[in-house]
Biopython code that builds the backbone (N, CA, C, O; Angstrom):
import numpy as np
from Bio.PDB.StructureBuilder import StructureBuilder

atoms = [
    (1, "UNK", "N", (116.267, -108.769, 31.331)),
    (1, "UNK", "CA", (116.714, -109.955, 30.631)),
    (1, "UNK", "C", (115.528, -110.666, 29.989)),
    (1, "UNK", "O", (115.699, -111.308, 28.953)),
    (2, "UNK", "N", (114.163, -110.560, 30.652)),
    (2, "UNK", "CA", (113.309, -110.821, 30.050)),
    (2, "UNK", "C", (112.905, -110.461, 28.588)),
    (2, "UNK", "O", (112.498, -111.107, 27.623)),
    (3, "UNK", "N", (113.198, -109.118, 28.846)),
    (3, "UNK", "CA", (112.782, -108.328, 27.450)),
    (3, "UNK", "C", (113.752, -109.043, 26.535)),
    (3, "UNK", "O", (113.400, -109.541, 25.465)),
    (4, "UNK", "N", (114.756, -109.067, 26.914)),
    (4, "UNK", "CA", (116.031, -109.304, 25.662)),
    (4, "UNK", "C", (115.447, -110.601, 24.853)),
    (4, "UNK", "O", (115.360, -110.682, 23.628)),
    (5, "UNK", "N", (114.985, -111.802, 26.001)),
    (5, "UNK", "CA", (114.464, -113.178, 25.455)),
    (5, "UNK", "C", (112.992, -112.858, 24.893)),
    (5, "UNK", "O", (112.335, -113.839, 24.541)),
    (6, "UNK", "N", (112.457, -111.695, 24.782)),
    (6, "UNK", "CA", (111.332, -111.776, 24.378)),
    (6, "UNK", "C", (111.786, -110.727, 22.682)),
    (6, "UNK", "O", (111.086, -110.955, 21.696)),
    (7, "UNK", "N", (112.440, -110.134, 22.618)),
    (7, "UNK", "CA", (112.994, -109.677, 21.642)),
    (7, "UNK", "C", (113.922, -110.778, 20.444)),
    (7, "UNK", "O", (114.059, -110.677, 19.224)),
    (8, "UNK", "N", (114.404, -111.740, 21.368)),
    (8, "UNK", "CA", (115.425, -112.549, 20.493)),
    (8, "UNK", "C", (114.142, -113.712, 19.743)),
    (8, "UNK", "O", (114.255, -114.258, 18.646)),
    (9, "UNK", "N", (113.164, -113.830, 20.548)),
    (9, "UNK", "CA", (111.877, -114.334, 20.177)),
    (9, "UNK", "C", (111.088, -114.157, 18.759)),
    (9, "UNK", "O", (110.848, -114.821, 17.750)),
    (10, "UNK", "N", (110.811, -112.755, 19.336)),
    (10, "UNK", "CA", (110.348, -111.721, 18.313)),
    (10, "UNK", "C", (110.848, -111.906, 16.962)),
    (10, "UNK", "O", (110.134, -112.161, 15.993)),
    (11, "UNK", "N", (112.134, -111.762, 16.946)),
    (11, "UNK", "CA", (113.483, -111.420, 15.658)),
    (11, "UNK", "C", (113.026, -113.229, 15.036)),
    (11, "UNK", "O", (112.924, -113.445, 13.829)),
    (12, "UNK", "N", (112.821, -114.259, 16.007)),
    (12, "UNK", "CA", (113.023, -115.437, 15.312)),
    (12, "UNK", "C", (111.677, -115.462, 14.410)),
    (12, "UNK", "O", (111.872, -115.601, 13.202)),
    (13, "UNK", "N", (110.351, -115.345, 14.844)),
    (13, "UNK", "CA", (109.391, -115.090, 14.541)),
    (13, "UNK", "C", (109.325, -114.324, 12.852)),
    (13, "UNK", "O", (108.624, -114.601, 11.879)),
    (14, "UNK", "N", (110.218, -113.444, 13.031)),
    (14, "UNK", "CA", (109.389, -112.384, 12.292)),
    (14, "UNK", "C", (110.790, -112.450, 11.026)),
    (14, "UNK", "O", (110.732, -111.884, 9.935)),
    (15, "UNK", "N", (111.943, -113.254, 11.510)),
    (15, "UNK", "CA", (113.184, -113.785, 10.849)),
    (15, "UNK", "C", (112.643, -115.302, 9.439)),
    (15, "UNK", "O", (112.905, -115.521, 8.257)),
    (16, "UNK", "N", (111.801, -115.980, 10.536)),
    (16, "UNK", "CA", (110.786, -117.100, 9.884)),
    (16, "UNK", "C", (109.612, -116.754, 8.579)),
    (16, "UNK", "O", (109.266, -117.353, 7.561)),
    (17, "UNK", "N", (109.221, -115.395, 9.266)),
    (17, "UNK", "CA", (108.244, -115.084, 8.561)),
    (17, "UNK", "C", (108.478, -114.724, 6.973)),
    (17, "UNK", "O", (107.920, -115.285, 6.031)),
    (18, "UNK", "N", (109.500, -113.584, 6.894)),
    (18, "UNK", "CA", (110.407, -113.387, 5.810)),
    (18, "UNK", "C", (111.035, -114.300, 4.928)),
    (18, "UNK", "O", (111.357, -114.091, 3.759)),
    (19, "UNK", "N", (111.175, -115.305, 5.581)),
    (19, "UNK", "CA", (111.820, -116.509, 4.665)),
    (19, "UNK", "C", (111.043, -117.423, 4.076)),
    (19, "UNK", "O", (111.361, -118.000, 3.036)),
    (20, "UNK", "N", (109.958, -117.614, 4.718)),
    (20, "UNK", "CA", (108.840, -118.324, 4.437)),
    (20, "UNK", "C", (107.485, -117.894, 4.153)),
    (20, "UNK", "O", (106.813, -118.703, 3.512)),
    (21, "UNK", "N", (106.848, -116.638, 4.536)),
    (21, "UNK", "CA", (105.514, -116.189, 3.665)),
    (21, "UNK", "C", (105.328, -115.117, 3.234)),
    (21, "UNK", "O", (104.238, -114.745, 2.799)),
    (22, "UNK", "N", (106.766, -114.147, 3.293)),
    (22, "UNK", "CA", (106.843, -113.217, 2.291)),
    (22, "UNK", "C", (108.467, -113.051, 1.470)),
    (22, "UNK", "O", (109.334, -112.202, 1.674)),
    (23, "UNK", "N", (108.462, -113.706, 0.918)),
    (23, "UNK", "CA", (109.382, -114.373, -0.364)),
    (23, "UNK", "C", (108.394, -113.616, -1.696)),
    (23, "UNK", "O", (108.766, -112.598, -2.280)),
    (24, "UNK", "N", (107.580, -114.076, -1.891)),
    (24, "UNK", "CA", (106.364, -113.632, -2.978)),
    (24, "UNK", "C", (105.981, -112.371, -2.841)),
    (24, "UNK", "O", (105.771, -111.812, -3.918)),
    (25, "UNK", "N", (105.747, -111.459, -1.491)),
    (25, "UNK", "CA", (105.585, -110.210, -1.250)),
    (25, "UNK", "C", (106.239, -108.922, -1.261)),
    (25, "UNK", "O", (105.970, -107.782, -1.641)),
    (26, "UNK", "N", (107.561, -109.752, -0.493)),
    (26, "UNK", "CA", (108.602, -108.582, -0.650)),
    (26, "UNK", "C", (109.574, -108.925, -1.628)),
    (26, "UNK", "O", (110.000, -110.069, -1.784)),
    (27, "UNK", "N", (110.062, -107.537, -2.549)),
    (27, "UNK", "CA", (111.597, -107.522, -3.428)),
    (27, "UNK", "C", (112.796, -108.129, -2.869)),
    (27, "UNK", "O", (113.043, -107.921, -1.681)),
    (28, "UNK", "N", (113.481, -108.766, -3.489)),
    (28, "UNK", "CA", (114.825, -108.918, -2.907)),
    (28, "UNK", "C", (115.666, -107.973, -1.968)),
    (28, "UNK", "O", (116.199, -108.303, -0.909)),
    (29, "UNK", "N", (115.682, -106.683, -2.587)),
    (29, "UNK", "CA", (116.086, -105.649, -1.589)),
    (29, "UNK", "C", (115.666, -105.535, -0.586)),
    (29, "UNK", "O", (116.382, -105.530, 0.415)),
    (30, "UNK", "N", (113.662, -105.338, -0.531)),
    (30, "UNK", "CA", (113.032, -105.170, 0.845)),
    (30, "UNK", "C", (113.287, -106.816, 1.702)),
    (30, "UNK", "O", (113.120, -106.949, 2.915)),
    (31, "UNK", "N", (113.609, -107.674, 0.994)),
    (31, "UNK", "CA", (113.870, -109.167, 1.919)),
    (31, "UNK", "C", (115.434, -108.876, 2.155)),
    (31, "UNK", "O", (115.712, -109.486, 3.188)),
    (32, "UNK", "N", (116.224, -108.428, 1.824)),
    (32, "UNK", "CA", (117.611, -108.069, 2.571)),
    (32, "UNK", "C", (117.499, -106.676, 3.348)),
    (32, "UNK", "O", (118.311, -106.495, 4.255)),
    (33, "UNK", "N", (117.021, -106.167, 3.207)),
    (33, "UNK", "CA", (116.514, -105.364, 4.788)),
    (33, "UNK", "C", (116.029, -105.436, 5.524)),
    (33, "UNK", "O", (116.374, -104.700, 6.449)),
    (34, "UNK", "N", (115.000, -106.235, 5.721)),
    (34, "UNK", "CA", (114.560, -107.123, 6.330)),
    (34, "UNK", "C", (115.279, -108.171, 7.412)),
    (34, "UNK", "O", (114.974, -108.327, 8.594)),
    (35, "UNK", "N", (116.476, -108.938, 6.540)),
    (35, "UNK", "CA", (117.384, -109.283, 7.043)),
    (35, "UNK", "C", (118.016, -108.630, 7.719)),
    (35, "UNK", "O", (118.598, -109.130, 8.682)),
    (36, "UNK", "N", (118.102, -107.272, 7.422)),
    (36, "UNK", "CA", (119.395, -106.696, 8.336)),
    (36, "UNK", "C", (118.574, -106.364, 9.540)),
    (36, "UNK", "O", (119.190, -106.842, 10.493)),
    (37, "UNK", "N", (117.464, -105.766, 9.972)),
    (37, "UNK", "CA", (116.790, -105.404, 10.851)),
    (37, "UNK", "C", (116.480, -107.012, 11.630)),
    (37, "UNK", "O", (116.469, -107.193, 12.847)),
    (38, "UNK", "N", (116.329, -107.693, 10.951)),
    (38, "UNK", "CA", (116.214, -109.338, 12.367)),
    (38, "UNK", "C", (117.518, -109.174, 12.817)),
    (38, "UNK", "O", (117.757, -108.827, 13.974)),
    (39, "UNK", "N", (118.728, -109.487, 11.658)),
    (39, "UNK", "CA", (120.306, -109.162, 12.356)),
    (39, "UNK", "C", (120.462, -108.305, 13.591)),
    (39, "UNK", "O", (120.925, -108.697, 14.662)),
    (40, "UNK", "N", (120.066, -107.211, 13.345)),
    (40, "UNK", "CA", (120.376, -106.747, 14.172)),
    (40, "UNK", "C", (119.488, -106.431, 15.816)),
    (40, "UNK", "O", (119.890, -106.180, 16.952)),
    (41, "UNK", "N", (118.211, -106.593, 15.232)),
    (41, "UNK", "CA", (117.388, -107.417, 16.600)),
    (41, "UNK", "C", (118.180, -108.392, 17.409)),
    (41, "UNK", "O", (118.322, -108.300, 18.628)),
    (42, "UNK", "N", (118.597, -109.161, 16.792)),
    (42, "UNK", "CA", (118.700, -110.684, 17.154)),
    (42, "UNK", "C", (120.235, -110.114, 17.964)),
    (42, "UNK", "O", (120.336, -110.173, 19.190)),
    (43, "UNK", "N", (121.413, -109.549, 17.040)),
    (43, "UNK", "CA", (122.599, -109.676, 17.690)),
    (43, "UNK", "C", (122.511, -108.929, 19.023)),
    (43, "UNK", "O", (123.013, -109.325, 20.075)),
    (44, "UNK", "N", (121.466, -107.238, 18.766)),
    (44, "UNK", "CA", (121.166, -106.362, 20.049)),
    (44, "UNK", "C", (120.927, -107.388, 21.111)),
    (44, "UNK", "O", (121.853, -107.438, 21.920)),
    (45, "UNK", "N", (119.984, -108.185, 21.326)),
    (45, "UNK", "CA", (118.801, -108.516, 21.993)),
    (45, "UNK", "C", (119.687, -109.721, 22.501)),
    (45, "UNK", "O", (119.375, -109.861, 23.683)),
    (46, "UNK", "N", (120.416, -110.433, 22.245)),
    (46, "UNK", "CA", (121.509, -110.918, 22.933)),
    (46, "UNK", "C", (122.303, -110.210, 23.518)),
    (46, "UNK", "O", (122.350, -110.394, 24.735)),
    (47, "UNK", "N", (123.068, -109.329, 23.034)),
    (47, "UNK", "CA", (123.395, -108.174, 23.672)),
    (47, "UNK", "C", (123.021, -107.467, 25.160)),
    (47, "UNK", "O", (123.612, -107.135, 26.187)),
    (48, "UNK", "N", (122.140, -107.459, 24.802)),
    (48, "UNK", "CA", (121.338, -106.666, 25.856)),
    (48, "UNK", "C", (121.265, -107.901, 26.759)),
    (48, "UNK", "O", (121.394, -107.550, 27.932)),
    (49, "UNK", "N", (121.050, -109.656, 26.581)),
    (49, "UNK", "CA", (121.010, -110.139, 27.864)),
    (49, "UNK", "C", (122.159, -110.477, 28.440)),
    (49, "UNK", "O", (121.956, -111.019, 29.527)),
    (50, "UNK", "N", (123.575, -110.356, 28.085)),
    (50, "UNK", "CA", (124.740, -110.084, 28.484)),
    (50, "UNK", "C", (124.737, -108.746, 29.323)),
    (50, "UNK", "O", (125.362, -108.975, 30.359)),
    (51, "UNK", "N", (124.355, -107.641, 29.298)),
    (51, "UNK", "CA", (124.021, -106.460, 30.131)),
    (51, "UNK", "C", (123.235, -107.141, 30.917)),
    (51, "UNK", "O", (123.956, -107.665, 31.766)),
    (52, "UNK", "N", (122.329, -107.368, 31.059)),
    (52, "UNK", "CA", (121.649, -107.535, 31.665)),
    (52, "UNK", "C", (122.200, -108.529, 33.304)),
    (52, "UNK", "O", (122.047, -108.217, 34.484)),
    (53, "UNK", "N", (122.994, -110.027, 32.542)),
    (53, "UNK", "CA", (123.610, -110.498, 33.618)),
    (53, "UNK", "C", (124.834, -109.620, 33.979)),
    (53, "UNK", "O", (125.391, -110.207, 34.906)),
    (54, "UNK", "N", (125.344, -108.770, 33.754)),
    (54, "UNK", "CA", (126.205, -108.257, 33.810)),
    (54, "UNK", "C", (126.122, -106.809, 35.173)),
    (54, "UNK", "O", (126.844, -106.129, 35.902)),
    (55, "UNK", "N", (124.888, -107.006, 34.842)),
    (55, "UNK", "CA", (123.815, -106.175, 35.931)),
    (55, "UNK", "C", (123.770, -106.358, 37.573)),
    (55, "UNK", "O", (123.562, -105.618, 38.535)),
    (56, "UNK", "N", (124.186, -108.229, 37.288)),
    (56, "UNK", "CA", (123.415, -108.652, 38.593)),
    (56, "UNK", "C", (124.843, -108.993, 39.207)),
    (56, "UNK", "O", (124.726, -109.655, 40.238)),
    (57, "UNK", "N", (126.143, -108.722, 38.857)),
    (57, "UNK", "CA", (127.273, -108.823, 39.086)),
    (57, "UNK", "C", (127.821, -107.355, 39.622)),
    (57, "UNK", "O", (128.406, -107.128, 40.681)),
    (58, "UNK", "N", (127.551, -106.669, 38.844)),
    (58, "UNK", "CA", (128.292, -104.808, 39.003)),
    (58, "UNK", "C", (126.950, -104.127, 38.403)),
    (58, "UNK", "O", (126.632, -103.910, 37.234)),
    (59, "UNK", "N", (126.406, -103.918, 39.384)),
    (59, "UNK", "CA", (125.191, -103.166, 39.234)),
    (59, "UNK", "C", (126.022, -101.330, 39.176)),
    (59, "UNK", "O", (126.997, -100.898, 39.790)),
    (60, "UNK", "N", (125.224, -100.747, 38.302)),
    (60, "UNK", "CA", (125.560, -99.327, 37.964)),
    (60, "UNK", "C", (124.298, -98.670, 37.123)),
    (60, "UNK", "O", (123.549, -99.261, 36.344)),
    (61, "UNK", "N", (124.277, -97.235, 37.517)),
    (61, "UNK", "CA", (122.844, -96.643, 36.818)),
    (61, "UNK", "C", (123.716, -96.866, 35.455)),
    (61, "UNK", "O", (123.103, -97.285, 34.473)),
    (62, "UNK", "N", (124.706, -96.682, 35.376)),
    (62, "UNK", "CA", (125.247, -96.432, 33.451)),
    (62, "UNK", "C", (124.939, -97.119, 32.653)),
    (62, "UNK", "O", (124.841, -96.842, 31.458)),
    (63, "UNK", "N", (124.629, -98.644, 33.423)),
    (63, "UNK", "CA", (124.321, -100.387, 33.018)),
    (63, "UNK", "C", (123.225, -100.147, 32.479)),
    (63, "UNK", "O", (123.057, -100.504, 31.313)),
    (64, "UNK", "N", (121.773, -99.205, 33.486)),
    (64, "UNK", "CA", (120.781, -99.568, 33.177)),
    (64, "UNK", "C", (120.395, -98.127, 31.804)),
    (64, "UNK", "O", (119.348, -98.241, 31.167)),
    (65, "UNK", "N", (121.090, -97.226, 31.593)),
    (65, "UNK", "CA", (120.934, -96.623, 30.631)),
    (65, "UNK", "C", (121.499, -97.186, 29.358)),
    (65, "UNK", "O", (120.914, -96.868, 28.322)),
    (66, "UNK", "N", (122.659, -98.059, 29.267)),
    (66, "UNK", "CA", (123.046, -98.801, 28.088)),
    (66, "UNK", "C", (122.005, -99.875, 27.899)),
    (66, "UNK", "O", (121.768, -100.245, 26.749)),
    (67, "UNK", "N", (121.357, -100.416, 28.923)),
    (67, "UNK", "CA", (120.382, -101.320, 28.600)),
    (67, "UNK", "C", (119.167, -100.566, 27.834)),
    (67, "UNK", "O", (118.827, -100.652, 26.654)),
    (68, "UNK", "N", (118.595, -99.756, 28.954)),
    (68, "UNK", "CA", (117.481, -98.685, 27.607)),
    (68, "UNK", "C", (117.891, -98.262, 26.194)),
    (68, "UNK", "O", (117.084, -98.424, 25.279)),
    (69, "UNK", "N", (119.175, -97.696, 25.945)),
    (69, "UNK", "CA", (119.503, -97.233, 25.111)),
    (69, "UNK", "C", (119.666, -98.512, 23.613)),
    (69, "UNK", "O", (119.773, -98.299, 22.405)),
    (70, "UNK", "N", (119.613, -100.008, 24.527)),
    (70, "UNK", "CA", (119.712, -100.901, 23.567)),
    (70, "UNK", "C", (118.259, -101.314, 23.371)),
    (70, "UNK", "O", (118.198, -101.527, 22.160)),
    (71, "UNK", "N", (116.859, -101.582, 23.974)),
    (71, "UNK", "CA", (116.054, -101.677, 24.005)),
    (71, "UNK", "C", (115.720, -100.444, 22.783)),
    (71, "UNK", "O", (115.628, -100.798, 21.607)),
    (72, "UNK", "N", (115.570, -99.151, 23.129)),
    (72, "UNK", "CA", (115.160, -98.368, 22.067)),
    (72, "UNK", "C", (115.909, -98.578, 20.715)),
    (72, "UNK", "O", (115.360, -98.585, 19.613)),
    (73, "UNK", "N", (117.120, -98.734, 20.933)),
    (73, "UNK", "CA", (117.927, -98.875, 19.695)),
    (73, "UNK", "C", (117.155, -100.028, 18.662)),
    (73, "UNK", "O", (116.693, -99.751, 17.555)),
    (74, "UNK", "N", (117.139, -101.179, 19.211)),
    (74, "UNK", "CA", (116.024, -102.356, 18.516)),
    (74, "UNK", "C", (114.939, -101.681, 18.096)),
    (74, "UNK", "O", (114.561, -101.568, 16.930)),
    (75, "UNK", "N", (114.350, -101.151, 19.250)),
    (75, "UNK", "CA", (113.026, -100.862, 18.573)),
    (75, "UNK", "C", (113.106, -99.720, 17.016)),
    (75, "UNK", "O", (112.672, -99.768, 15.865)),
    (76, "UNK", "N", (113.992, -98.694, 17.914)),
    (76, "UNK", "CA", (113.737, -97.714, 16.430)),
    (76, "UNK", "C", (114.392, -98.276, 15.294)),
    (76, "UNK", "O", (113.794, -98.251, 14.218)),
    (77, "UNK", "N", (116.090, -99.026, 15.408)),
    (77, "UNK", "CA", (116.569, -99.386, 14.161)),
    (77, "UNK", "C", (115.810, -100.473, 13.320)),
    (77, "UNK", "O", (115.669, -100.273, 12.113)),
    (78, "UNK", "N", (115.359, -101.510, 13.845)),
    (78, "UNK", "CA", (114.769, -102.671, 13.299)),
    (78, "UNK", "C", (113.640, -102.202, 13.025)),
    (78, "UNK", "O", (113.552, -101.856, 11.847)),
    (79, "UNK", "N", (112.323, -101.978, 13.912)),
    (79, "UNK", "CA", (111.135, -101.454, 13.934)),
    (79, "UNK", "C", (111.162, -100.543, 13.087)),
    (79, "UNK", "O", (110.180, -100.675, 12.357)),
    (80, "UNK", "N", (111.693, -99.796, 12.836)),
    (80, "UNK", "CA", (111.599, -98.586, 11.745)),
    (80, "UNK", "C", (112.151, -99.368, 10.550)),
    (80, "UNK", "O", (111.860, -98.767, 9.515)),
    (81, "UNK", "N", (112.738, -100.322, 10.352)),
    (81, "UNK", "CA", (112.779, -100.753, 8.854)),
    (81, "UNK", "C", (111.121, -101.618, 8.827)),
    (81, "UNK", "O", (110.319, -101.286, 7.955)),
    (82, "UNK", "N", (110.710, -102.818, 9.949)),
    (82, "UNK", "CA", (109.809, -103.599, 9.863)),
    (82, "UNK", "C", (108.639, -102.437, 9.246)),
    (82, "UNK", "O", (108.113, -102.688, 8.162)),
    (83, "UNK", "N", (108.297, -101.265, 9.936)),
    (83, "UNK", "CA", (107.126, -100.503, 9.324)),
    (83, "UNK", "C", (107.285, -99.995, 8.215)),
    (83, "UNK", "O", (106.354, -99.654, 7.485)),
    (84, "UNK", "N", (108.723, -99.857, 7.896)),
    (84, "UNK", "CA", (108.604, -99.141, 6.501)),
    (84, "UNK", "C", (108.270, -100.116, 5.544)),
    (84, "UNK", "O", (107.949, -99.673, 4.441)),
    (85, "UNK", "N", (108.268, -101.358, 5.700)),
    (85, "UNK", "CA", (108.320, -102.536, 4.703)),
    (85, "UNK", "C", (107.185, -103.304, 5.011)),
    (85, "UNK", "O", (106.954, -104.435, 4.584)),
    (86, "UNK", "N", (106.294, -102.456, 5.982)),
    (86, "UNK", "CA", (104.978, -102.417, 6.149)),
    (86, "UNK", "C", (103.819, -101.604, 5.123)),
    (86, "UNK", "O", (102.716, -102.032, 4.781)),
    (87, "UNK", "N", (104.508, -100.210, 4.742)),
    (87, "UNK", "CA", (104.045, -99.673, 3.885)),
    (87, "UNK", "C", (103.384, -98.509, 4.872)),
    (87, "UNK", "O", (102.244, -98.070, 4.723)),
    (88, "UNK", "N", (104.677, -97.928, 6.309)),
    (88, "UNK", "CA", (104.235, -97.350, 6.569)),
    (88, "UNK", "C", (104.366, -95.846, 6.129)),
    (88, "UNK", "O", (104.565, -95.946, 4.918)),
    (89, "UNK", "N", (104.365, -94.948, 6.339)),
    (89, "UNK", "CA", (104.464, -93.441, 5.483)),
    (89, "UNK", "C", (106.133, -92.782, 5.472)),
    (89, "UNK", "O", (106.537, -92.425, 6.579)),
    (90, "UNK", "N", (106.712, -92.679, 4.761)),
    (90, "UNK", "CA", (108.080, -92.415, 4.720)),
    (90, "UNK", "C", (108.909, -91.634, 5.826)),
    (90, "UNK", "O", (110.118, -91.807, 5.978)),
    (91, "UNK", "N", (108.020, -90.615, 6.706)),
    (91, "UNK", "CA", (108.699, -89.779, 7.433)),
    (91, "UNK", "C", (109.232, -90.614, 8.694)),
    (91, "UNK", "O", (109.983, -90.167, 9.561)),
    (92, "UNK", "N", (108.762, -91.763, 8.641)),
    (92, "UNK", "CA", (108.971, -92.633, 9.817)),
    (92, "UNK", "C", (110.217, -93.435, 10.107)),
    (92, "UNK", "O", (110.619, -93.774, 11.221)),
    (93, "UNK", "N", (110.943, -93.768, 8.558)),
    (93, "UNK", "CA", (111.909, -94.220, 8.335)),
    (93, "UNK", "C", (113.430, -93.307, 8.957)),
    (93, "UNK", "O", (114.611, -93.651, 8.902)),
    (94, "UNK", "N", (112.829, -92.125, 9.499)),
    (94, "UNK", "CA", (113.843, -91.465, 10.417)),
    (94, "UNK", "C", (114.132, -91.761, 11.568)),
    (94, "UNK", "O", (114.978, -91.163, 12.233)),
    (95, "UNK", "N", (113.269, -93.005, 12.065)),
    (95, "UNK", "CA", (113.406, -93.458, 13.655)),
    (95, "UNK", "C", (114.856, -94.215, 13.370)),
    (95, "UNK", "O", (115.799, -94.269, 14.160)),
    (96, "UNK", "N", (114.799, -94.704, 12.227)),
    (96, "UNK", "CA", (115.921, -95.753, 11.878)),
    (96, "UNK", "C", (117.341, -95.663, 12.017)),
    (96, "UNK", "O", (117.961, -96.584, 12.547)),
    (97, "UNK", "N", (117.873, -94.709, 11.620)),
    (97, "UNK", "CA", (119.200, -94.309, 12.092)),
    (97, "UNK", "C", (119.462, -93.323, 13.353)),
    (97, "UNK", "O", (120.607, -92.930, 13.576)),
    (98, "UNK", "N", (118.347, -92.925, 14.192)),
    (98, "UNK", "CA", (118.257, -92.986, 14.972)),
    (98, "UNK", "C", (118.650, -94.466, 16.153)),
    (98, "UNK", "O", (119.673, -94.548, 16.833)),
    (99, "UNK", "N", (117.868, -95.172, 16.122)),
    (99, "UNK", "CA", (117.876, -96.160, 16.413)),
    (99, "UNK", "C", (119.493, -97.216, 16.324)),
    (99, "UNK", "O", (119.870, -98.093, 17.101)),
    (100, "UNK", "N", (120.164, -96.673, 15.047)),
    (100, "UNK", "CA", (121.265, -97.196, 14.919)),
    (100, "UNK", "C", (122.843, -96.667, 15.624)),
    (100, "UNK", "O", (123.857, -97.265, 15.984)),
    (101, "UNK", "N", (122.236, -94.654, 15.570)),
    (101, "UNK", "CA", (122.897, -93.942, 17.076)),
    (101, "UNK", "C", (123.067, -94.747, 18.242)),
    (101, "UNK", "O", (124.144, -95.275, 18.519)),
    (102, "UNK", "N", (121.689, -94.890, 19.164)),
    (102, "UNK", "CA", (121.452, -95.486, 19.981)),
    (102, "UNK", "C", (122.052, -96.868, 20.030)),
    (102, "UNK", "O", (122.500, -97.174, 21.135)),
    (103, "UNK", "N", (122.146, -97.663, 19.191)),
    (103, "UNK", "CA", (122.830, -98.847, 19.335)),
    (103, "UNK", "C", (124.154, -98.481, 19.646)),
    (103, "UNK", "O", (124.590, -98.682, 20.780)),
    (104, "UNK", "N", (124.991, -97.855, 18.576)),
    (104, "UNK", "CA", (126.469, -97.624, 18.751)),
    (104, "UNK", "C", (126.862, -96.556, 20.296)),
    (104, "UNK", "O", (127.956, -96.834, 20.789)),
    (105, "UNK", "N", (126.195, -95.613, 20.902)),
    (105, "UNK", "CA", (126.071, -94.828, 21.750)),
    (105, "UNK", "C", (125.863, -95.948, 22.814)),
    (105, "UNK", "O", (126.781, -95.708, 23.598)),
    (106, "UNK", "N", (125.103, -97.177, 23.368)),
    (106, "UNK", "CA", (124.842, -98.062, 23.892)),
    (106, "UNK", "C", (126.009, -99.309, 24.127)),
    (106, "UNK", "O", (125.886, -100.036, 25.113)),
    (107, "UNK", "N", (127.077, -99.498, 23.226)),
    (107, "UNK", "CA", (127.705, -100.513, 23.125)),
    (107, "UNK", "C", (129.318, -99.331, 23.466)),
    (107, "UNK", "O", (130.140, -99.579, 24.349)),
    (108, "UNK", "N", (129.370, -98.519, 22.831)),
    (108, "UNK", "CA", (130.321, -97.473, 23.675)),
    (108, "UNK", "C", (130.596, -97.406, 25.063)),
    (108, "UNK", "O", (131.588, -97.580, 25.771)),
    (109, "UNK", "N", (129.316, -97.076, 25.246)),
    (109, "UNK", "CA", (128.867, -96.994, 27.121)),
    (109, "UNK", "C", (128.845, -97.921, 27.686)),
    (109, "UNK", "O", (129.105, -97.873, 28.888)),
    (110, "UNK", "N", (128.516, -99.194, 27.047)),
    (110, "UNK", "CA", (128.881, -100.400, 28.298)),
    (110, "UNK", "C", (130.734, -100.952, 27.901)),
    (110, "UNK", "O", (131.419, -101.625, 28.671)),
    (111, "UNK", "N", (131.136, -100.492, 26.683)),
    (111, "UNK", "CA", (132.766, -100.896, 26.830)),
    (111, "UNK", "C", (133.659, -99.869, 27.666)),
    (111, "UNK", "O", (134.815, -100.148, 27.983)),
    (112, "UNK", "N", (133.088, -98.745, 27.979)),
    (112, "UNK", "CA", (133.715, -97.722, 28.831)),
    (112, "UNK", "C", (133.319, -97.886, 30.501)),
    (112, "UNK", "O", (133.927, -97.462, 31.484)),
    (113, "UNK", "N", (132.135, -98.621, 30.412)),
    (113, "UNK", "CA", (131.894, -99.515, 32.001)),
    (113, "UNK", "C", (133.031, -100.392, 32.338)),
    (113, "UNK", "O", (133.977, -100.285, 33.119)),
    (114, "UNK", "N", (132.554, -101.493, 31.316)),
    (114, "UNK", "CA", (133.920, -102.400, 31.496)),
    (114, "UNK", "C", (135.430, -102.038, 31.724)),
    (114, "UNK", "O", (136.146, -102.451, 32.636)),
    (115, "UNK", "N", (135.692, -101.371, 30.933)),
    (115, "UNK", "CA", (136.857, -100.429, 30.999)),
    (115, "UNK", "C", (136.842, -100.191, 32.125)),
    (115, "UNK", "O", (137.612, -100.979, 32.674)),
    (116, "UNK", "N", (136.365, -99.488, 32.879)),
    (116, "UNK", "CA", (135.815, -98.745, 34.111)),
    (116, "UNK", "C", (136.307, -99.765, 35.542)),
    (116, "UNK", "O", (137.106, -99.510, 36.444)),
    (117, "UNK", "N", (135.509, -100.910, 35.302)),
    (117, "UNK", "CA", (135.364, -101.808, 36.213)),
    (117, "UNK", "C", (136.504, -102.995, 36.195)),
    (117, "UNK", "O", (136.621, -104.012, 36.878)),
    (118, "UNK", "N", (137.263, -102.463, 35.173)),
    (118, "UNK", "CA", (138.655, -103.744, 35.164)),
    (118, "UNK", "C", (137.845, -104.812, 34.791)),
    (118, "UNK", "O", (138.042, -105.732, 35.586)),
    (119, "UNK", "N", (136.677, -105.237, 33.590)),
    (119, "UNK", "CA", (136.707, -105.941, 33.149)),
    (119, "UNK", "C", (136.672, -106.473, 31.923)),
    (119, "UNK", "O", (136.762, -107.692, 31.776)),
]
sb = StructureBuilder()
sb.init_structure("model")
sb.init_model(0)
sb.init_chain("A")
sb.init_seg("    ")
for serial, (resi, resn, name, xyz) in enumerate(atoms, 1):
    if name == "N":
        sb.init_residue(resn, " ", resi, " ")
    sb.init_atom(name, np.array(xyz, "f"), 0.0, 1.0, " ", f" {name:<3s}", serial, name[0])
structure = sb.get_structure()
């Protein structure tokens, strides 16, 4: 749960940054992708601290693999847009829908918990 508040952190940070000191740097396009990668930081990473309390109620290994699987998911879906719009080298931009697997594979698995657990 820590991580999640240090991620929803992160997303505000770097959500701020975009709006305010690279307006002039980045294209409109690369500033709406941008957007979508905080979006979806931000909605994961809440996400994930709902798992997380959700943890300390009905603890299950499945819990703590939907939790990894949302942790990586942030990192590769968002993170892989943040570096590409870093100007990092194109082959990298494959972590990204990766990353967006992992999200949907992650939010599956904890509604089939719930399911699971009658809740």
């Amino acid at each position: 749960m820590a991580l999640a508040a240090l991620l929803v952190a992160i997303g505000v940070v770097i959500g701020a940054l975009g709006s305010h000191a690279l307006t002039n740097v980045l294209s409109p396009r690369q500033l709406a992708s941008l957007g979508t990668a905080v979006d979806y930081q931000l909605f994961n990473a809440l996400g994930l601290l709902v798992v997380g309390l959700t943890m300390r109620t009905q603890p299950a290994v499945r819990l703590r693999l939907v939790a990894w699987a949302l942790m990586l998911g942030i990192v590769f879906f968002s993170g892989g847009i943040y570096v590409m719009l870093a100007g990092a080298p194109g082959f990298l931009g494959y972590v990204t829908p990766l990353g967006g697997v992992l999200l949907i594979g992650a939010w599956l698995c904890f509604a089939m918990e719930l399911w699971r657990s009658g809740r």
